[in-house]
C-alpha positions, 0 to 999 in steps of 0.5 A: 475075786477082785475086778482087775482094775480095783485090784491095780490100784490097791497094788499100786497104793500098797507096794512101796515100791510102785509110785503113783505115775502107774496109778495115773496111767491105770486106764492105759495100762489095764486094757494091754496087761489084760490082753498080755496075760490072757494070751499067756493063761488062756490060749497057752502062747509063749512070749517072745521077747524083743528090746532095743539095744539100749533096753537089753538090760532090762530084757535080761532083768525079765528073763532073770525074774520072770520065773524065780523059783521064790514066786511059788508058781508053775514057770511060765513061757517067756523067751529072748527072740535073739536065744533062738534068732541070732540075725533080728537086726538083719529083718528087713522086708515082708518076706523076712517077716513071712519066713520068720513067722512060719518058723515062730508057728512050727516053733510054738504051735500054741501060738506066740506074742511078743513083747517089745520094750524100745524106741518105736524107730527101732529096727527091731520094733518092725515085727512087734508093731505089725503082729496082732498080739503084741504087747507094747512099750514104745518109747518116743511115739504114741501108738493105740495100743502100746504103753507109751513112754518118752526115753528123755524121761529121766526116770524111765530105767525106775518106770520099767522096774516099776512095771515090770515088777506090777505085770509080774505081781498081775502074773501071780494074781491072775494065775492063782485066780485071784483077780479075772484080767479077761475084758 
């Protein structure tokens, strides 16, 4: 079994597909897919994800991918907030939070995290940024514990595609015990 980080490096190097900005930033990135896919194989909590407006694409590229039936592993819990939570704009105050909490631990009694890909002023980033478990990518602040982004990037839409498709090689990987993400 390969040490995580080693085994990220090598990916980033030998898939073409990936470039060397992900190596740059491996020290940011390891610890939060660590924590991602451990909540994920070792507690069995589903993923709950959330994106800004101008993200919904790649929400739906996700959702698409995750779980294709050529990746030859168990399909796992990743789920649009909005296919079960229509009104996710209208979350405004604690007691929102509160309600929607209580319905997403009746829901999942495994537990939940959730995964948000926007711009950290976002409305939607409210509950996201305030939960314990989630993995983060912001856009436009530099928060502790979130992959940070800038949406001035000119290749940001590449960089998503790019993460997305390391975080889904980390699945495989680690599901299939070829590689230890636990810290």
């Amino acid at each position: 079994m390969q040490e995580f980080l080693n085994w990220t490096v090598d990916t980033i190097r030998d898939d073409k597909l990936l470039s060397p900005w992900l190596e740059e930033k491996k020290y940011e990135w390891t610890p939060l897919v660590s924590k991602s896919i451990s909540s994920i194989l070792d507690k069995g909590c589903s993923v709950i994800i959330i994106s800004d407006d101008e993200r919904n694409w790649f929400l739906e590229y996700i959702l698409t991918n995750i779980n294709k039936k050529s990746l030859n592993r168990p399909y796992l819990p990743f789920y649009d907030f909005k296919s079960f939570y229509k009104l996710l704009d209208n979350v405004q105050s604690e007691d929102d939070v509160s309600y929607l909490k209580d319905m997403l631990n009746i829901s999942f009694p495994n537990g939940y995290c959730f995964w948000y890909i926007g711009r950290s002023q976002d409305s939607r980033a409210f509950i996201p940024k305030v939960s314990k478990y989630s993995f983060l990518w912001l856009l436009d602040e530099e928060k502790q514990d979130a992959f940070n982004l800038k949406s001035s990037d000119i290749a940001l839409d590449m960089k998503l595609l790019q993460m997305f498709r390391l975080y889904n090689k980390t699945l495989s990987a680690a599901l299939f015990a070829e590689i230890n993400v636990e810290s």
